[in-house]
C-alpha positions in Angstrom: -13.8 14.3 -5.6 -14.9 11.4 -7.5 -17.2 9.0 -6.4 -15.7 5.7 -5.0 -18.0 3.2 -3.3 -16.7 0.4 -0.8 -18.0 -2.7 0.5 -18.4 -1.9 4.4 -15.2 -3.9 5.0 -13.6 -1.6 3.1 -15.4 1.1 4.9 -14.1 -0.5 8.6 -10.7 -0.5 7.5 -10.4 3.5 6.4 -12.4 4.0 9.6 -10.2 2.3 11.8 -6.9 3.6 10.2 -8.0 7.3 10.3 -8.9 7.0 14.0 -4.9 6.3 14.4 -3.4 8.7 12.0 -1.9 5.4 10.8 -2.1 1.0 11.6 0.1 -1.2 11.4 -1.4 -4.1 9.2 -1.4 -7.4 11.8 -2.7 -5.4 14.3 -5.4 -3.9 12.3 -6.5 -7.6 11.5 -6.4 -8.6 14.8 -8.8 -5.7 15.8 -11.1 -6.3 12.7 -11.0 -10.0 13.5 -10.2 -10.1 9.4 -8.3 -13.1 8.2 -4.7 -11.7 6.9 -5.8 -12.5 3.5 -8.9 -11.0 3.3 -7.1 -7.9 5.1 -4.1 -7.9 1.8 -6.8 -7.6 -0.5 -8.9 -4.8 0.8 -5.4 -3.1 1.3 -4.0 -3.9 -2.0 -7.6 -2.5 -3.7 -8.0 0.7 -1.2 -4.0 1.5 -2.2 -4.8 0.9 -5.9 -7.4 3.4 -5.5 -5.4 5.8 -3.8 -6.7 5.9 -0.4 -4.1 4.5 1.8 -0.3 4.0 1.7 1.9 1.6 3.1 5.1 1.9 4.8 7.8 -0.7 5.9 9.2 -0.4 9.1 12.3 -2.0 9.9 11.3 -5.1 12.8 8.2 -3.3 12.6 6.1 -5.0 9.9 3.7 -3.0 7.3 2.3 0.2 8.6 -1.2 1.9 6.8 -2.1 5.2 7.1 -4.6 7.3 4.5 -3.1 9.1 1.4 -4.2 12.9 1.3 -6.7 11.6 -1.0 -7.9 9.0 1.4 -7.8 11.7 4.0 -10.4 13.5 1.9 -12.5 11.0 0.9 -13.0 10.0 4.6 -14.0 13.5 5.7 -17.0 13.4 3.0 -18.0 9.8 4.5 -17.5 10.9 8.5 -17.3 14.9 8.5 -17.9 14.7 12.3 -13.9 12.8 12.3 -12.4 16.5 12.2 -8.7 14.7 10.8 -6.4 17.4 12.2 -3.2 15.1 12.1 -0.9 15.8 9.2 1.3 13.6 7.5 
């Protein structure tokens, strides 16, 4: 895998979504205690880079949860996480 570095906000979010399986995006600023806007734009760069995906539920608002790429990539950074949900 190619080496990606993130700022540790960046870092907190991938954590936090692959402790769920997935987040849904108000929530996970609410728990991060992020601003909404500062949450789109780590969002918007982590999906650019291939390591989440977002999904629209219906009433539900924007739900996050790691690509299979993202999945790996957080194994190298926190083997101990284990991952065993699959999407």
């Amino acid at each position: 895998m190619q080496h990606i570095e993130l700022p540790e906000d960046y870092s907190l979010v991938l954590q936090e979504v692959s402790e769920h399986g997935e987040e849904e995006l108000a929530l996970l600023a609410e728990t991060l205690s992020f601003e909404q806007s500062r949450l789109h734009h780590i969002i918007q760069s982590l999906q650019h880079k291939g390591l989440i995906s977002l999904s629209r539920s219906a009433g539900h608002g924007v739900w996050i949860r790691l690509s299979s790429k993202g999945r790996k990539f957080v194994q190298t950074l926190w083997p101990e996480t284990g991952l065993s949900y699959g999407f």
